[in-house]
C-alpha positions as CSV (number, residue, x, y, z in Angstrom):
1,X,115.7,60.4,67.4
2,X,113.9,62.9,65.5
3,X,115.6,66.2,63.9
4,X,114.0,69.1,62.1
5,X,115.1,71.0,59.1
6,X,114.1,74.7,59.1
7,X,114.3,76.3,56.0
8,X,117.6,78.6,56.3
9,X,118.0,82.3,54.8
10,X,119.3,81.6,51.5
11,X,121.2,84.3,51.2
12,X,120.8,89.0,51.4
13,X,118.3,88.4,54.1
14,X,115.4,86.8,51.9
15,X,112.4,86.0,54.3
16,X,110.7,83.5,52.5
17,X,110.6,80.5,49.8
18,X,109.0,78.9,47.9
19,X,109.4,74.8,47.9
20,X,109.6,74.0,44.2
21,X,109.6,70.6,44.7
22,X,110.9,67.6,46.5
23,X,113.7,65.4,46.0
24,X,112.9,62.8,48.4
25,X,110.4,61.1,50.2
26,X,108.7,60.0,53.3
27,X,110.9,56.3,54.3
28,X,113.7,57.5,52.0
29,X,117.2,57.0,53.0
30,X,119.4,60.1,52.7
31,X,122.8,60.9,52.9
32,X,124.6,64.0,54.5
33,X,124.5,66.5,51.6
34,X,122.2,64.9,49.1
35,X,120.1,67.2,47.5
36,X,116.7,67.0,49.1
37,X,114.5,69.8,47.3
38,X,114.6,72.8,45.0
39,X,112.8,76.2,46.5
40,X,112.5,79.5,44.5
41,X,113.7,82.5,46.5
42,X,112.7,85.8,45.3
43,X,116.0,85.9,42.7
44,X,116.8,81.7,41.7
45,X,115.7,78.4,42.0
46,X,118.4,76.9,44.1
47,X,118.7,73.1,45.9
48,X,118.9,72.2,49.7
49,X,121.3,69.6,50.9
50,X,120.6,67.7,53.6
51,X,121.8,68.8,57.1
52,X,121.5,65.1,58.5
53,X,122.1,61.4,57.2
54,X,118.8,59.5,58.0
55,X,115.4,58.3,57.1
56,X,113.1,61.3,55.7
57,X,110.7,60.8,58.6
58,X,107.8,63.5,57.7
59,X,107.8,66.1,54.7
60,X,105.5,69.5,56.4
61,X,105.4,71.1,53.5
62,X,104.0,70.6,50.0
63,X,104.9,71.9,46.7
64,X,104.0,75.5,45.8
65,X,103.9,76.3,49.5
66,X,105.7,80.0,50.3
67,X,107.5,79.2,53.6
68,X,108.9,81.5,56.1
69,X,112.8,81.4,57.0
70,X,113.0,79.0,59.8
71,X,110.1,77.2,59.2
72,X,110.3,73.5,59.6
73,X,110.3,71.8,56.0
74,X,111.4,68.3,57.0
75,X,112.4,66.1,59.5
76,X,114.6,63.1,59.8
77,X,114.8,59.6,61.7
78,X,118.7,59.9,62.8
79,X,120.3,56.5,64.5
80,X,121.9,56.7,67.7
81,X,121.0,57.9,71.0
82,X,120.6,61.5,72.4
83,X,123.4,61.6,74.7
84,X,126.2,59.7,73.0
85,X,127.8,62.9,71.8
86,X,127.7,64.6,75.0
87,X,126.3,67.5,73.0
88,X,122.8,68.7,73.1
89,X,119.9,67.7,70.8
90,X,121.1,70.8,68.6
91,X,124.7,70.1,67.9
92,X,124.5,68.9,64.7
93,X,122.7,72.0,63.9
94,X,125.7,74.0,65.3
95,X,128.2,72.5,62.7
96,X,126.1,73.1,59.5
97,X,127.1,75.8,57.0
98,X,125.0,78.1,55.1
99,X,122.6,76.2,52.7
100,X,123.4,78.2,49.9
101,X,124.0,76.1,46.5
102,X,127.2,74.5,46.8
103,X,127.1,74.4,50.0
104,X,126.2,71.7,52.7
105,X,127.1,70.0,56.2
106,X,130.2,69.7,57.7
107,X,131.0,66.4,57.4
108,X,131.3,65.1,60.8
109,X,134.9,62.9,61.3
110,X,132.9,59.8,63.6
111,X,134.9,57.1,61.6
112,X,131.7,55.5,61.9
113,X,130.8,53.6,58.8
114,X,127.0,53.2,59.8
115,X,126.1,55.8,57.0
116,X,127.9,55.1,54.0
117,X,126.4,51.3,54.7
118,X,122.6,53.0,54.4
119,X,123.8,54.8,50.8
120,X,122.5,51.6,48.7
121,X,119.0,52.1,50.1
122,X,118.4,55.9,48.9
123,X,116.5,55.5,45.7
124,X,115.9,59.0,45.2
125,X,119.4,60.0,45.5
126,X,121.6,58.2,42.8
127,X,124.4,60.6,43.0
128,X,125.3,59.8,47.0
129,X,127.0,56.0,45.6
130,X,129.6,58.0,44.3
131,X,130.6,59.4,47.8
132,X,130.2,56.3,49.5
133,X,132.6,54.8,47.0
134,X,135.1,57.7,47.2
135,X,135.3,57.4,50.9
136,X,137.2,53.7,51.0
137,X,138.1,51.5,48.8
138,X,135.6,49.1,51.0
139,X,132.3,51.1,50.6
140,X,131.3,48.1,48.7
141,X,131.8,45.3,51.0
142,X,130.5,47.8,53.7
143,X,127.2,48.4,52.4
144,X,126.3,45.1,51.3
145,X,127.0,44.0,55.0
146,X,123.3,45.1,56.4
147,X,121.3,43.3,52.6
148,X,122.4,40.0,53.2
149,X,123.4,38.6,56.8
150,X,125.4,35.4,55.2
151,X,128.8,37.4,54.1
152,X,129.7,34.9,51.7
153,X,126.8,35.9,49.5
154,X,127.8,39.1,48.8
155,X,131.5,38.3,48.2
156,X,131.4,38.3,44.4
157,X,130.4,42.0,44.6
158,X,133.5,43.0,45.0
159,X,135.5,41.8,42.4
160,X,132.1,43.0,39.8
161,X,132.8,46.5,41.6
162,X,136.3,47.1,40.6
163,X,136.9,47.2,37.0
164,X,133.8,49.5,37.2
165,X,136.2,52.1,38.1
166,X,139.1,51.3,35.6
167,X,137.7,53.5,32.5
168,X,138.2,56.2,34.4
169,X,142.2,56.4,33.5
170,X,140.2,56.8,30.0
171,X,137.8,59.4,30.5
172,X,136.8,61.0,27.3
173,X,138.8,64.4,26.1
174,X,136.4,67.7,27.0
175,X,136.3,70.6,28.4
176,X,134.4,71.7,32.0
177,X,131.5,73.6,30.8
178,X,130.9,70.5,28.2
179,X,131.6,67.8,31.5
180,X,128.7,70.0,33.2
181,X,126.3,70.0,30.6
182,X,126.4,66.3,30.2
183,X,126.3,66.2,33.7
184,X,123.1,68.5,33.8
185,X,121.8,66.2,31.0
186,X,122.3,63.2,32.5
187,X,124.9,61.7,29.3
188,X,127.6,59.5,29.8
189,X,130.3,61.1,28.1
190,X,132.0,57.9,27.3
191,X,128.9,56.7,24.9
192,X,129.4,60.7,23.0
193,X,131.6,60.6,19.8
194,X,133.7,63.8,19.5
195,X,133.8,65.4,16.5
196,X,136.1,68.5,17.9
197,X,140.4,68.2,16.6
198,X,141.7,64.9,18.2
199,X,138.5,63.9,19.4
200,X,137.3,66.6,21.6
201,X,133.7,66.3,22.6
202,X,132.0,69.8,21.9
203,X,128.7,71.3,23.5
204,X,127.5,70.5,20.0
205,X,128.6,66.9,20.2
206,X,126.7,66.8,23.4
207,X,123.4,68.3,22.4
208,X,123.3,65.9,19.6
209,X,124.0,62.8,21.4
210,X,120.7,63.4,23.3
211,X,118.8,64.9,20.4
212,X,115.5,66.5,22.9
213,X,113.7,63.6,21.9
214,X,112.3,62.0,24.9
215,X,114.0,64.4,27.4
216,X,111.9,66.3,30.1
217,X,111.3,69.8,29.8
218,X,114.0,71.2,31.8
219,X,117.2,68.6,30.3
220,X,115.5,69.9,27.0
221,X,116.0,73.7,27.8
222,X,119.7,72.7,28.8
223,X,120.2,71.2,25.5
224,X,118.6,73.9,23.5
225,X,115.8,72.3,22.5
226,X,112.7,73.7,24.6
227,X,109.8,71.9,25.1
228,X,106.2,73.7,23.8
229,X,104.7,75.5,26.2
230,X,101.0,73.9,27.3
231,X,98.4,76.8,25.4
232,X,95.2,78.0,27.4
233,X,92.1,75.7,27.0
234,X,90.0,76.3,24.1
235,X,87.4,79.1,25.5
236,X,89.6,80.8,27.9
237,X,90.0,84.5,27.6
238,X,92.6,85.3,30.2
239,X,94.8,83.4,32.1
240,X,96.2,84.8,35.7
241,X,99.7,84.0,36.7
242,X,100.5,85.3,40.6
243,X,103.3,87.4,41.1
244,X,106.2,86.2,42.7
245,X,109.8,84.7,42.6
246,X,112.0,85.9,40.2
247,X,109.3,87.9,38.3
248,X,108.0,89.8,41.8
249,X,111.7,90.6,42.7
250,X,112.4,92.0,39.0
251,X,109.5,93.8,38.8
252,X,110.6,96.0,42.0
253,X,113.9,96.3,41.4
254,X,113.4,97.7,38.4
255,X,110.7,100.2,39.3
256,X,113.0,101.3,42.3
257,X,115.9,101.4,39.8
258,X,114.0,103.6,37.1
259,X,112.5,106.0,39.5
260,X,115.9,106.6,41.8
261,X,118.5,106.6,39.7
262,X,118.4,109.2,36.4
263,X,119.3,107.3,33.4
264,X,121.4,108.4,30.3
265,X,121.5,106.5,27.1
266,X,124.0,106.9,24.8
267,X,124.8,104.8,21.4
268,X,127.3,104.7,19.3
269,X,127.6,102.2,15.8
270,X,130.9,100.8,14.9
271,X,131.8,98.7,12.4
272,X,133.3,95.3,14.2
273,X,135.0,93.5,11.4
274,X,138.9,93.4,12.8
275,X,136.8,92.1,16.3
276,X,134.5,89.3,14.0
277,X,137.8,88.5,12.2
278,X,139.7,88.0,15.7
279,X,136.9,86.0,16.4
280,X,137.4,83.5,13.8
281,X,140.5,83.2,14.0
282,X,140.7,82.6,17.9
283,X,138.2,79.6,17.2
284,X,141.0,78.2,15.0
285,X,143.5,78.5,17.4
286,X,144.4,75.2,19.5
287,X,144.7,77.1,22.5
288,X,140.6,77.9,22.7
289,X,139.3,74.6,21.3
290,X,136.6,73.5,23.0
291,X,135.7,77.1,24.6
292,X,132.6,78.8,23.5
293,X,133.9,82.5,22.1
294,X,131.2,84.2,20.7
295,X,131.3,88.2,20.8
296,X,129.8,88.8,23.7
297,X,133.6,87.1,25.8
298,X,135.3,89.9,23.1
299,X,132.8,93.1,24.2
300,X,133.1,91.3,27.7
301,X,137.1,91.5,27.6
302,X,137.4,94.8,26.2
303,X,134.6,96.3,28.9
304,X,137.2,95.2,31.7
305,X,139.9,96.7,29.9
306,X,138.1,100.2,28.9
307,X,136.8,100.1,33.1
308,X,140.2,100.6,33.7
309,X,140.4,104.6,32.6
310,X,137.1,105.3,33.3
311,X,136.8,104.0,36.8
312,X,133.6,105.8,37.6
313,X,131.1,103.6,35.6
314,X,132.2,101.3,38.1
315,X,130.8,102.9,41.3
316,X,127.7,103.3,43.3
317,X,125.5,105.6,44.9
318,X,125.2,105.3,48.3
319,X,122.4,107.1,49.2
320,X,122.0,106.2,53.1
321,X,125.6,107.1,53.9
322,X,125.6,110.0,51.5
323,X,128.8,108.4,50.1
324,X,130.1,107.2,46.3
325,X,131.6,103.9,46.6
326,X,133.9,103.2,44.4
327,X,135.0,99.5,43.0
328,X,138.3,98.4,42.8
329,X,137.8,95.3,41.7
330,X,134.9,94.3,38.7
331,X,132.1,91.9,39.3
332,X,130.7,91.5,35.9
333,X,126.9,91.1,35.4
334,X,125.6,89.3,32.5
335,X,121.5,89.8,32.0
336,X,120.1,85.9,31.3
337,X,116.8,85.2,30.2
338,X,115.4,82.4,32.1
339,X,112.2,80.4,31.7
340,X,111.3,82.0,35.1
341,X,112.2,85.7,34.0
342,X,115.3,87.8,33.8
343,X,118.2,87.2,36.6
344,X,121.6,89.5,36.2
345,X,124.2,86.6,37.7
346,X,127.5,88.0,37.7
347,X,130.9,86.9,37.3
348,X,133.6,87.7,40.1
349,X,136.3,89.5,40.1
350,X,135.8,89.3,36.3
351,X,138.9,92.1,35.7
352,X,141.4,89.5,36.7
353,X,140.5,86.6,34.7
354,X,142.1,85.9,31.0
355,X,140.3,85.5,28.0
356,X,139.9,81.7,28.2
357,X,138.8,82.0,31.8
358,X,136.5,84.8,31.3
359,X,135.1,82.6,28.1
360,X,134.4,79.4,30.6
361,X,132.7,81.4,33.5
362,X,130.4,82.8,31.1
363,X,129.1,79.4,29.7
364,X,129.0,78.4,32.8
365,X,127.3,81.4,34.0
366,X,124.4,81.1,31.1
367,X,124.1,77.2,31.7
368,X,123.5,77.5,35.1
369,X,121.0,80.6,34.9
370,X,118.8,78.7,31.9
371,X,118.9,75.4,34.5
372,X,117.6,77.8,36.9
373,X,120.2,77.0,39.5
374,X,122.1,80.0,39.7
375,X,123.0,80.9,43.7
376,X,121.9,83.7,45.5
377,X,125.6,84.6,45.8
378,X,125.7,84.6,42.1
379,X,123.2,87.4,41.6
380,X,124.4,89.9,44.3
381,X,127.2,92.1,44.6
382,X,127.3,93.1,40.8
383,X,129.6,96.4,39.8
384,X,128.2,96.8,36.2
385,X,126.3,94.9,33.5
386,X,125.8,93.5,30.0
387,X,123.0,92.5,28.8
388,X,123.2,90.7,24.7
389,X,119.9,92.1,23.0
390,X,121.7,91.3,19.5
391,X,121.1,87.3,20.3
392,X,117.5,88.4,19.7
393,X,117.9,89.9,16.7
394,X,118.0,93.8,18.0
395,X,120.0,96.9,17.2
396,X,119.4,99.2,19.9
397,X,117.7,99.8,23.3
398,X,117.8,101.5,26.3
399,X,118.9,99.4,29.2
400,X,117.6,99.7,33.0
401,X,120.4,99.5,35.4
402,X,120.7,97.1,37.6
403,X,119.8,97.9,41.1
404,X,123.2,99.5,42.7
405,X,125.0,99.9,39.5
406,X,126.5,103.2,37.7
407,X,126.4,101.5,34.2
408,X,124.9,98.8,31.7
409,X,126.1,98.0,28.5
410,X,123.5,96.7,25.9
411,X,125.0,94.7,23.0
412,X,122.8,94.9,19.3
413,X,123.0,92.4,16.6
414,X,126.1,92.0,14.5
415,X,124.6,93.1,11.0
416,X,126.3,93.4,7.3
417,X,125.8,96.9,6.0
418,X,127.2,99.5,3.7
419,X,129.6,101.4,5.2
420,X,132.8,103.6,4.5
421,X,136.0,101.9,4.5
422,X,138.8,103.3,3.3
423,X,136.6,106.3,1.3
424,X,134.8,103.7,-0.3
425,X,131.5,101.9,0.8
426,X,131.9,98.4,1.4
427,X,129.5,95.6,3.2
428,X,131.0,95.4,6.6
429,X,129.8,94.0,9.8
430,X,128.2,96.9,12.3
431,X,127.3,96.6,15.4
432,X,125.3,99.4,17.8
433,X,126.4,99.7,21.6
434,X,123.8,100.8,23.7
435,X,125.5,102.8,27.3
436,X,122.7,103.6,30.0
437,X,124.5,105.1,33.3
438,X,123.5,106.7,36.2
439,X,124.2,110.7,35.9
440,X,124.5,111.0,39.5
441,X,128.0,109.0,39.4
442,X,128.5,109.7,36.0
443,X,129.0,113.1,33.5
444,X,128.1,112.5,30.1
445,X,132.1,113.6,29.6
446,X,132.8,110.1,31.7
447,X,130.2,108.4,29.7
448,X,131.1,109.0,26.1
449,X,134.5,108.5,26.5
450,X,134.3,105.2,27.9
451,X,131.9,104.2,24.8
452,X,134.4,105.9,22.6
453,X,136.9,103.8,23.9
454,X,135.1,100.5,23.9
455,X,134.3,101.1,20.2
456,X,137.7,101.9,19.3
457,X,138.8,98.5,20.8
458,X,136.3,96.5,19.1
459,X,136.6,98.3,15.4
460,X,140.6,98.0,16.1
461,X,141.6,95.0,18.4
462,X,144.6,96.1,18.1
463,X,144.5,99.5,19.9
464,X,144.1,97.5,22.9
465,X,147.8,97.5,23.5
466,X,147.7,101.5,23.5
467,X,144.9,101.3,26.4
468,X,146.3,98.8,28.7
């Protein structure tokens, strides 16, 4: 029988989508929760798993085609007859979860093996052999059953399989944020030669291994080496880009954020030494090897500590119910630029993470946004933002809030200068903190004390134990 795929709400309401491209094609065997195509909403690029395990029986939509929410994208050819469920035609609709990234089908508990047997066939899908092969020891034997009707032929197959799996008691030493990059790479870690202490494989390690050479564009982007942009042909003038996605969505949000909410910008320049010096020597330390500190986790760390006596940068105006709503928990936004524009993902319930957990969910946070496959989930429900202007070489700047936020917190470069220390001028390294709030929620009272703070953390780490 045949089954539609409607293109689901991908999350805050969002009407419409853009298919980005396809993952699949007509005739292709898919598996239940194999990524079938990418489609831009109006904040990320973020993949659709498959509803059904089947044949891709007809594709309705092409690439660069906006489609309306519950619009039919795809269907599938799904064995079996109408009726042997007792349920109707849209049951297996009924046990689907949201398609958000991350997210897929319930896995339906048949005990039927008639679709791990169809995994072998699914050329555009190399990553469903690992589920078949995770689901019983026999996958193998299982899906070799329907290639070759004479089961002696296929009884070598098995014992090749086997020690396949045995490296795996091996697996190289690394972290999780370098596991995903090699993952988003496509590098087997085992061929990588770590140069971190006892062998660790490093994010460096991994971005070497694969060089940019002869990557695509996007796997070069994730390993830091972007691919040149195509220039205008020779005798254009203009070029015209339309606006939508992540561009059109910015582009209103921060029109409605500018003209609603009065902004304040305050800076302050501090001189971060003791903070750089913490810095090196937490890269030293055992206990962070492998973790990617730079000093945007440190600003990050002391912004969730300094939250906790000024309370009201964490708020926001709710202008419907006439009401302030005030957080009691932190989700911390991080601005990323993207190749499609910028997105503000934020980290969850940031304020209760440590230092080395806060330093892994924000590489994690920044690989997924420059891969473009942050979730809608991701980028709503933010309390208050950073965004690291100093990664681009600048001092200062005056920050637009995020939509629905009472604060952002722009970071500037760390610079050696002359400065006083100790009644004498010395080259030490300053850094500018740029504060924009909202002066509805927040008196400039509220707001220079919490930057007075922050930079009294950051030019003495150590005064953190009289704020906490």
């Amino acid at each position: 029988m045949i089954k539609e795929f409607r293109l689901p709400d991908l999350g805050e309401g969002l009407t419409e989508s853009e298919i980005v491209a396809w993952k699949v094609a007509v005739g292709d065997t898919v598996t239940l929760n194999q990524i079938i195509a990418e489609v831009e909403t109006a904040k990320a690029v973020v993949e659709l798993p498959s509803p059904f395990a089947g044949v891709v029986a007809a594709l309705h939509e092409q690439p660069g085609t906006v489609v309306e929410v519950g619009k039919p994208i795809v269907s599938f050819e799904i064995e079996g007859d109408d009726g042997g469920s007792g349920s109707a035609p849209d049951a297996g609709a009924a046990k689907r979860e949201p398609n958000l990234v991350g997210y897929g089908a319930v896995l339906e508990a048949s005990g039927r093996p008639a679709r791990r047997a169809r995994t072998f066939a699914a050329p555009a899908a190399p990553a469903a052999a690992p589920v078949a092969a995770t689901v019983t020891p026999e996958a193998p034997v299982v899906a070799a059953a329907p290639v070759v009707a004479p089961a002696p032929a296929r009884v070598p197959e098995p014992a090749e399989t086997k020690p396949a799996a045995a490296p795996a008691a091996e697996r190289p030493r690394s972290t999780p944020p370098v596991r995903k990059l090699a993952k988003d790479l496509g590098v087997d870690l085992e061929a990588v030669t770590g140069t971190g202490e006892h062998g660790l494989i490093t994010r460096d390690d991994v971005r070497n291994f694969v060089g940019g050479g002869d990557l695509p564009a996007a796997a070069q982007e994730l390993a830091g080496t972007p691919a040149q942009p195509a220039g205008p042909a020779r005798g254009e003038r203009e070029t015209r880009t339309p606006i939508k996605g992540v561009r059109k969505f910015t582009a209103a949000a921060m029109v409605a954020s500018a003209f609603t909410a009065p902004h304040v910008t305050e800076f302050l320049t501090i001189d971060v030494t003791p903070t750089m010096e913490l810095l090196a020597r937490l890269k030293a330390s055992r206990a962070f090897a492998g973790y990617k500190l730079t000093p945007l986790t440190l600003v990050s760390k002391a912004v969730l500590i300094a939250l906790r006596n000024h309370p009201t940068l964490n708020a926001r105006w709710d202008e419907a119910n006439q009401e302030i709503v005030q957080f009691n928990y932190v989700n911390l936004g991080i601005a990323a630029a993207t190749p499609r524009g910028l997105t503000v993902p934020n980290i969850k319930d940031a304020d209760r993470m440590s230092l080395l957990e806060l330093s892994t969910a924000l590489t994690e946070l920044t690989d997924t946004a420059r891969a473009g496959k942050t979730s809608p989930e991701a980028l709503s429900g933010g309390t208050i933002s950073i965004t690291n202007i100093g990664v681009f070489g600048i001092d200062a700047g005056t920050p637009i809030l995020n939509p629905g936020e009472a604060a952002i917190l722009a970071l500037g470069a760390v610079r050696k200068m002359p400065w006083e220390y100790r009644d004498e001028v010395a080259l030490r390294q300053v850094m500018t903190l740029s504060l924009s709030f909202d002066h509805r929620l927040v008196d400039g009272e509220q707001g220079s004390r919490f930057l007075q703070d922050l930079g009294t953390m950051l030019a003495d780490p150590g005064m953190v134990l009289a704020m906490v």
